[in-house]
BAFI-3210 file (N, C-alpha, C; in Angstrom, 3 decimals, decimal comma, padded with zeros to 6 digits):
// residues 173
n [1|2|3|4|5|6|7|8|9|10|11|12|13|14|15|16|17|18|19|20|21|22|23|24|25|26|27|28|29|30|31|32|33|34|35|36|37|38|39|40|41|42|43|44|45|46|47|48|49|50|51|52|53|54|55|56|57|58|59|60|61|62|63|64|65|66|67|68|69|70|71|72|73|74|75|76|77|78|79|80|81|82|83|84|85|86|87|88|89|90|91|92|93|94|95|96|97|98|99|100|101|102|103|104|105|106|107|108|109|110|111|112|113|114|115|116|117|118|119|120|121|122|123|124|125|126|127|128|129|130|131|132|133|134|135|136|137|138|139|140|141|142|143|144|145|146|147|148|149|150|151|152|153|154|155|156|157|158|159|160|161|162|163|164|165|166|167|168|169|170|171|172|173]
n.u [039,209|036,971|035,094|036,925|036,251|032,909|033,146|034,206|032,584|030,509|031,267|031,379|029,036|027,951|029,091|028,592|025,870|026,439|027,608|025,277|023,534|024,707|024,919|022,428|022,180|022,084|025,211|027,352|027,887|028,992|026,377|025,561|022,514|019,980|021,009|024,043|024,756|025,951|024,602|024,510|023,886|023,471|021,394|019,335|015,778|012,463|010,254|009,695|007,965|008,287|011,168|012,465|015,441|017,125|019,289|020,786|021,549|021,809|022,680|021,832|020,019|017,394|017,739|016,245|014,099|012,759|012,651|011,057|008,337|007,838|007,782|005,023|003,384|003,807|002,604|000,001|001,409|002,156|000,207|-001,361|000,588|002,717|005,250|008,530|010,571|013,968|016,343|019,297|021,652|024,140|025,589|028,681|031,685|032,185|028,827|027,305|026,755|024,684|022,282|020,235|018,663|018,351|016,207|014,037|013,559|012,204|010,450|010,162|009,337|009,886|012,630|016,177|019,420|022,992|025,717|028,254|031,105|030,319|030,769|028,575|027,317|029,370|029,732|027,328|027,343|025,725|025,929|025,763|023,392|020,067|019,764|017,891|016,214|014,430|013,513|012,392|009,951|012,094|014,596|015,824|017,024|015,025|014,126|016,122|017,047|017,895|018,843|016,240|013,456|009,988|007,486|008,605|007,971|005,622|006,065|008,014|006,000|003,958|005,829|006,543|003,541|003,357|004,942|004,031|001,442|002,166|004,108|005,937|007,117|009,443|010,325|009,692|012,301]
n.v [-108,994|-107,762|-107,956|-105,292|-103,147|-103,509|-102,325|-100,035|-098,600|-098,630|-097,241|-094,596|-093,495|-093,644|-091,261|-089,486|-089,467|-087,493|-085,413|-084,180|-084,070|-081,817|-080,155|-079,098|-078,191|-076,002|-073,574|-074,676|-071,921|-069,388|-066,980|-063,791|-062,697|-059,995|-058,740|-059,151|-062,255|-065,340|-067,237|-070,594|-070,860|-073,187|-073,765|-072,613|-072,864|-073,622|-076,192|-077,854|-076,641|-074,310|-072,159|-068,905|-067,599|-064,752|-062,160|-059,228|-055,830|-052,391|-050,298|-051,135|-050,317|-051,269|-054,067|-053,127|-052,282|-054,729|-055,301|-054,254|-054,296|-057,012|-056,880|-055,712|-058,106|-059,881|-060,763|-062,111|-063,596|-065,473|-066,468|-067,893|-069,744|-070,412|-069,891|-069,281|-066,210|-064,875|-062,594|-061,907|-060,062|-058,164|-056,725|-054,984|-054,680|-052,004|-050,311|-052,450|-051,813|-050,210|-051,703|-053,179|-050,706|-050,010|-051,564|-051,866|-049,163|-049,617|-051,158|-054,197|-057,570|-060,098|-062,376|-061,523|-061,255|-061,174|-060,608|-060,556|-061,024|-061,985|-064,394|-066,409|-065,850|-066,151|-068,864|-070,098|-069,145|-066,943|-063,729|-061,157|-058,715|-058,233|-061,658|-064,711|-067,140|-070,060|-072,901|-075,739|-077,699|-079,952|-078,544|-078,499|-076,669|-074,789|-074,101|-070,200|-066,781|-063,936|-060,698|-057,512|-056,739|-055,175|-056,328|-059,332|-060,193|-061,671|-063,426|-064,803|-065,695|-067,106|-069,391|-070,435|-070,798|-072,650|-074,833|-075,374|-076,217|-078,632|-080,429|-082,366|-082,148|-080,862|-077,319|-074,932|-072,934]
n.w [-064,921|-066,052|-063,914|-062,452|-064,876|-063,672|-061,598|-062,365|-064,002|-062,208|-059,910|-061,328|-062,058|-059,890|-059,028|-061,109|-060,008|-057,720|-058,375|-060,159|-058,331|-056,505|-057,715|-058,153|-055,276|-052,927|-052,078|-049,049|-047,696|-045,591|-044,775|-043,405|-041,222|-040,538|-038,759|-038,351|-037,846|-038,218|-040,667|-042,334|-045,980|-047,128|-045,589|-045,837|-046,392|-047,372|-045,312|-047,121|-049,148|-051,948|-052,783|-053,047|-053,843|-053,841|-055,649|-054,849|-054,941|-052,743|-054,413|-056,848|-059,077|-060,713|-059,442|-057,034|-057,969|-059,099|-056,671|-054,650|-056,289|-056,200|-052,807|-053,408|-053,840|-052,257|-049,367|-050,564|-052,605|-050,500|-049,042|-051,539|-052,546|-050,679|-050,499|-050,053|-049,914|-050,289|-049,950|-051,080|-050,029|-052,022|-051,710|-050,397|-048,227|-047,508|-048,228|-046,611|-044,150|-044,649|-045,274|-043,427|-042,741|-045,113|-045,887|-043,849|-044,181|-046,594|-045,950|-046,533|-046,483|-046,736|-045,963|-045,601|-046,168|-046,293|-048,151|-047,738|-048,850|-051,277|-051,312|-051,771|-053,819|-055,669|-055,716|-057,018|-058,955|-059,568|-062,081|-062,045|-060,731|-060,590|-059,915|-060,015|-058,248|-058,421|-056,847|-055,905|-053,142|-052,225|-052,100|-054,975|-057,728|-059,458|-061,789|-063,018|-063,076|-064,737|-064,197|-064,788|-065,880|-066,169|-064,847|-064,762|-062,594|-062,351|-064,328|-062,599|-060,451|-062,042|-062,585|-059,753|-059,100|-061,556|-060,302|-057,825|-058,539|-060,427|-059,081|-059,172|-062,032|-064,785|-064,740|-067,140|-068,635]
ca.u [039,181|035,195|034,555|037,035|035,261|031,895|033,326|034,734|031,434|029,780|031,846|031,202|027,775|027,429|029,865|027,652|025,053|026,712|027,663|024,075|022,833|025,343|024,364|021,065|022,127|022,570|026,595|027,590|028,329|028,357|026,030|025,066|021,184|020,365|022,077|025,193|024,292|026,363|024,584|024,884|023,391|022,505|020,300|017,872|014,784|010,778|009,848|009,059|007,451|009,014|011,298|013,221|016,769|017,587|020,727|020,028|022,144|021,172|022,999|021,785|018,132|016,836|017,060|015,325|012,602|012,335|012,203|009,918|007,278|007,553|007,115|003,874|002,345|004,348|001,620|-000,284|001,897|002,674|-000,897|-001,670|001,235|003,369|006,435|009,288|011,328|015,102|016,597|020,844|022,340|025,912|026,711|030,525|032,010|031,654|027,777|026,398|025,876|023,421|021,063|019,173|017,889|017,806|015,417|013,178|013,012|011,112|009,202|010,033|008,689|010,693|013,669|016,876|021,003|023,915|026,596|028,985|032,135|030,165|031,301|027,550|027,519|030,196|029,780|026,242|027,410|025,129|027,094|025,390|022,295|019,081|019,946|016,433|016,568|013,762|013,911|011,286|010,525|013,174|015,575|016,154|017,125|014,245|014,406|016,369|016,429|018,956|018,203|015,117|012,448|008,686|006,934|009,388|007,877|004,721|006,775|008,585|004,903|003,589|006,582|005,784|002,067|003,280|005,589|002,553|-000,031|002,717|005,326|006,621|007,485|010,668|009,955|010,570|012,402]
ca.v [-107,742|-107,710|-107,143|-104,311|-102,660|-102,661|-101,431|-098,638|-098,418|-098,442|-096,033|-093,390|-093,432|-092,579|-089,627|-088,311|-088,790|-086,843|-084,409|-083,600|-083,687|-080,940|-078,792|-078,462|-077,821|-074,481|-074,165|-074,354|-070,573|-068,531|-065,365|-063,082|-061,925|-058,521|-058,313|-059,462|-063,506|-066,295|-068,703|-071,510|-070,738|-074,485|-074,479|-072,010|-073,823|-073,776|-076,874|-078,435|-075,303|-073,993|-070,780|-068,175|-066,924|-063,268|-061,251|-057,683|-054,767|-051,621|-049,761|-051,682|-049,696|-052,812|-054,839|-052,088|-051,994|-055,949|-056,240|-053,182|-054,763|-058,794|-056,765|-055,396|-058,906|-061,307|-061,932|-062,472|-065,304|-066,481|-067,152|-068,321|-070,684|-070,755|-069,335|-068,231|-065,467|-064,946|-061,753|-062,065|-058,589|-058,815|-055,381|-055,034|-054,343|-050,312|-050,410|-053,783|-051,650|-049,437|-052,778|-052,950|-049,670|-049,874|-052,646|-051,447|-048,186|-049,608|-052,281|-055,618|-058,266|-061,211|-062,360|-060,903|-061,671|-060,111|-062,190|-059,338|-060,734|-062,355|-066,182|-067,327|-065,227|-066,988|-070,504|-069,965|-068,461|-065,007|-062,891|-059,752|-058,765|-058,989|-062,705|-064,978|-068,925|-070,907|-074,100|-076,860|-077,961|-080,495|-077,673|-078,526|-076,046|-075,850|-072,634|-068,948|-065,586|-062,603|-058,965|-057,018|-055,950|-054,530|-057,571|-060,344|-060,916|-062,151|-064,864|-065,782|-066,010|-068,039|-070,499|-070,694|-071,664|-074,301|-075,661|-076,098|-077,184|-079,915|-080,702|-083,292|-082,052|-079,720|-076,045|-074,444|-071,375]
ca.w [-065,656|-066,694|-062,537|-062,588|-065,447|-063,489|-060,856|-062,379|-064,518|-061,085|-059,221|-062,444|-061,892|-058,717|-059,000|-061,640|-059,734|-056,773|-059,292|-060,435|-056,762|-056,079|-059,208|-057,602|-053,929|-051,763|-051,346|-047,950|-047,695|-044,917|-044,972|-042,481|-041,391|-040,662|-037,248|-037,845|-037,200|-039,340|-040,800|-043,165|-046,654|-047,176|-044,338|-046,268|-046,995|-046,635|-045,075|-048,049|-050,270|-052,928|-052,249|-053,870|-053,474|-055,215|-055,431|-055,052|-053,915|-052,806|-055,719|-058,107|-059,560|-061,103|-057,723|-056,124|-058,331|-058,942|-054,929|-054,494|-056,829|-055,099|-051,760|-053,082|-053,811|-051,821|-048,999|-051,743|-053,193|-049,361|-048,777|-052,376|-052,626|-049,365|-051,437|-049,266|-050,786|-049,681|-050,534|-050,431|-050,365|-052,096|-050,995|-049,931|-046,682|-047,502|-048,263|-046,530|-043,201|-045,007|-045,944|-042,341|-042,860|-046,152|-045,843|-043,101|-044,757|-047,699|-045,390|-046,875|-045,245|-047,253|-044,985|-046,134|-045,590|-046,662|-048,526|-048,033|-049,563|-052,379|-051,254|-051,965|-055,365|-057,295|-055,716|-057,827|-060,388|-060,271|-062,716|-061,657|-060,102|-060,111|-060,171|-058,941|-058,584|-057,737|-055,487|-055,211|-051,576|-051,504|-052,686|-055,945|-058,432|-060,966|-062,724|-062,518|-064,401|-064,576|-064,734|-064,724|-066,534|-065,875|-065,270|-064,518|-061,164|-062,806|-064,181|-061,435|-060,022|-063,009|-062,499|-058,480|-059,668|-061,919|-059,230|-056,830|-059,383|-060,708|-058,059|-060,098|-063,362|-065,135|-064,734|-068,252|-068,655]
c.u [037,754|034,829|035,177|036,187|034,134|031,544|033,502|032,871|030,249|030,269|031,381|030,045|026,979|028,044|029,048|026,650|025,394|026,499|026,510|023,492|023,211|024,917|023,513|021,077|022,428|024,313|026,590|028,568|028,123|027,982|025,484|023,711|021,335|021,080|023,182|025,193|024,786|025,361|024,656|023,902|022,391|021,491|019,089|016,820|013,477|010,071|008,758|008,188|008,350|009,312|012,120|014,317|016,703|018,573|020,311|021,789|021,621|021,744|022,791|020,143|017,708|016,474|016,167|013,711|011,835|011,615|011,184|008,430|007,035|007,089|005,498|002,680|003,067|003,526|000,614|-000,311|002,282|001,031|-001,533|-000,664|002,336|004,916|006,929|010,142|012,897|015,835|018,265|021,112|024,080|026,402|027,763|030,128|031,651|030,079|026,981|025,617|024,926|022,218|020,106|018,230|017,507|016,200|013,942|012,871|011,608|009,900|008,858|009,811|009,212|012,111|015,246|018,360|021,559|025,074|028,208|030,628|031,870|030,534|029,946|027,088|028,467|029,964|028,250|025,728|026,569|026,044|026,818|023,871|020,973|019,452|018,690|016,917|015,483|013,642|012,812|011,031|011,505|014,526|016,109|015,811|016,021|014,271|015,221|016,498|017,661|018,269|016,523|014,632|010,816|007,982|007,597|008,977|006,396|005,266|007,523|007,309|004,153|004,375|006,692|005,057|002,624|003,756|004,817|001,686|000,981|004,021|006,564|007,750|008,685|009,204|010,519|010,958|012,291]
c.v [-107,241|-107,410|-105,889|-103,305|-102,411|-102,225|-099,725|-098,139|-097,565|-097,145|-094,580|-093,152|-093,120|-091,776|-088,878|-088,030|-087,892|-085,420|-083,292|-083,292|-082,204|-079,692|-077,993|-077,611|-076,376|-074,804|-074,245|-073,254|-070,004|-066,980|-065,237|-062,283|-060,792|-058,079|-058,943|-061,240|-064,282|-067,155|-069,458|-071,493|-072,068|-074,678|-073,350|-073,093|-072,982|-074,774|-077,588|-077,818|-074,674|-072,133|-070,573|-067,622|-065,976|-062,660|-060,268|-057,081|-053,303|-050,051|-050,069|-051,249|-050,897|-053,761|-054,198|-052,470|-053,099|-056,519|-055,302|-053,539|-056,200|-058,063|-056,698|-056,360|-059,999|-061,602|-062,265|-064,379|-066,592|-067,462|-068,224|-070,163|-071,217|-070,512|-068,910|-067,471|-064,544|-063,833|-061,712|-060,736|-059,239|-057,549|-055,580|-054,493|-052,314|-050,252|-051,234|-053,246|-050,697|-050,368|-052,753|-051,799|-049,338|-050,172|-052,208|-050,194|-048,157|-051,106|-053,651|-056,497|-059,951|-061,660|-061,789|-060,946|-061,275|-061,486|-061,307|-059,726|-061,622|-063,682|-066,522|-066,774|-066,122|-068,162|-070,803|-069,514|-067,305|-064,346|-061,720|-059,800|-057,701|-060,630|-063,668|-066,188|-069,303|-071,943|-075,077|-076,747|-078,867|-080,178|-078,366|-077,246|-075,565|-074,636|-070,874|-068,164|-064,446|-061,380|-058,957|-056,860|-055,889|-055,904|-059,001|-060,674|-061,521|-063,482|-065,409|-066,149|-067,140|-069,478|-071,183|-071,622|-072,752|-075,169|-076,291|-076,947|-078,769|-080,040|-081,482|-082,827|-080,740|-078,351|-076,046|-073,158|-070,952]
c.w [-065,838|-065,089|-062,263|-063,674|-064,607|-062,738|-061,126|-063,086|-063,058|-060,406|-060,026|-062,288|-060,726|-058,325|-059,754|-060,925|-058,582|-057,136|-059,255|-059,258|-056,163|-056,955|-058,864|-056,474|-053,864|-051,405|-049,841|-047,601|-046,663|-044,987|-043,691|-042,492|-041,132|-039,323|-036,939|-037,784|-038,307|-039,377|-042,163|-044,562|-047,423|-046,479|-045,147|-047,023|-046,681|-046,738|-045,651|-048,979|-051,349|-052,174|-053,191|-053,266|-054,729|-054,697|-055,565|-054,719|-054,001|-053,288|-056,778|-058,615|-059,913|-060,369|-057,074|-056,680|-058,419|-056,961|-054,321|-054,945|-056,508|-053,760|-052,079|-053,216|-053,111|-050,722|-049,585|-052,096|-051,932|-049,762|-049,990|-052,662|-051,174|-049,791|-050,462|-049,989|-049,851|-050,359|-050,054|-051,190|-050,956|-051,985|-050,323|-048,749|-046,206|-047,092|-047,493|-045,221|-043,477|-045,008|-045,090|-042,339|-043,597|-046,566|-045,146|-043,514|-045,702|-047,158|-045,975|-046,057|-045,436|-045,646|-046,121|-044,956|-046,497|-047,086|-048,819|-048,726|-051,103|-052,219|-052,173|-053,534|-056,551|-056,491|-056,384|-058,916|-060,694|-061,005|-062,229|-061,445|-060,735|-060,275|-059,594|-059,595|-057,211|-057,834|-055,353|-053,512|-051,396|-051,925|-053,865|-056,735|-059,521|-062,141|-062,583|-063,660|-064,044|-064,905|-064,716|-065,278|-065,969|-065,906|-064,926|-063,645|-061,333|-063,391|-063,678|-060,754|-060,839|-062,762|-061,057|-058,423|-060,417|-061,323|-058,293|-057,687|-059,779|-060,371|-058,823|-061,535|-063,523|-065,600|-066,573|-068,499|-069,900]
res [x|x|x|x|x|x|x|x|x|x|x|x|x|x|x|x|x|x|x|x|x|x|x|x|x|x|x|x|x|x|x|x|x|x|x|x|x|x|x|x|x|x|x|x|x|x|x|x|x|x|x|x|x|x|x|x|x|x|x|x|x|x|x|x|x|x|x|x|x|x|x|x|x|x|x|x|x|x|x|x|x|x|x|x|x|x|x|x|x|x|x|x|x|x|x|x|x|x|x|x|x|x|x|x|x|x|x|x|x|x|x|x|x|x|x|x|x|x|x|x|x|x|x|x|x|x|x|x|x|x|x|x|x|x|x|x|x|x|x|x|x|x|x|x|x|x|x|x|x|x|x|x|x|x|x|x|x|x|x|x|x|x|x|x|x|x|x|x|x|x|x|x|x]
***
């Protein structure tokens, strides 16, 4: 009886930790880049740099203006920190073929995919957008933020910087 116990003891313990491993991860969602091209939302990374995933759409003013003001310092934060920044459209099947042109209209230079029926939205729980979640390099979760305001991309920049300066340690939101 006392070896069942620490089995089960045992077994529980590395479900949580599966658990928590999973909490952190990228689902395995498929989104589409700007030409149409599946691929696998887990596979977003930057080879060991810390990156950013954001929910936008391009009805939503607030995304606009949050991703309008990261374009104007993101090589900036490339060169400063090596930050990759991942822009997921959740525009619907109506709107999503506006995004390519949307995009290139206003000259972003981030990479940018379309999550057009929203799979990679609720398996991450965004409730609504602007939604931003930044990633260690060995994709872990470490901090995210909802909605907009004047300024917010200064502390997603601040929290970047502390990610580089101390790799190690909990972000605090």
């Amino acid at each position: 009886m006392n070896k069942l116990i620490k089995i089960i003891v045992f077994l529980g313990i590395l479900f949580s930790i599966n658990l928590s491993a999973q909490e952190n991860a990228i689902p395995k969602v498929q989104i589409k880049d700007m030409y149409g091209k599946s691929i696998d939302a887990s596979t977003l990374n930057n080879e060991g740099k810390p990156f950013v995933i954001d929910f936008w759409a391009t009805w939503c003013t607030p995304c606009i203006r949050e991703l309008t003001n990261i374009h104007k310092v993101y090589e900036k934060w490339q060169q400063e920190t090596g930050v990759k920044f991942f822009a997921i459209s959740i525009d619907d099947s109506r709107t999503a073929k506006k995004v390519p042109q949307f995009v290139k209209g206003r000259g972003w230079k981030f990479d940018v995919y379309i999550d057009e029926n929203s799979d990679l939205k609720r398996a991450m729980n965004a409730a609504h957008p602007p939604q931003t979640y930044l990633y260690d390099g060995k994709g872990k979760l470490v901090w995210q933020h909802s909605g907009y305001a004047e300024g917010n991309e200064d502390e997603l920049y601040s929290k970047i910087k502390e990610l580089i300066e101390s790799p190690n340690q909990e972000i605090k939101n």
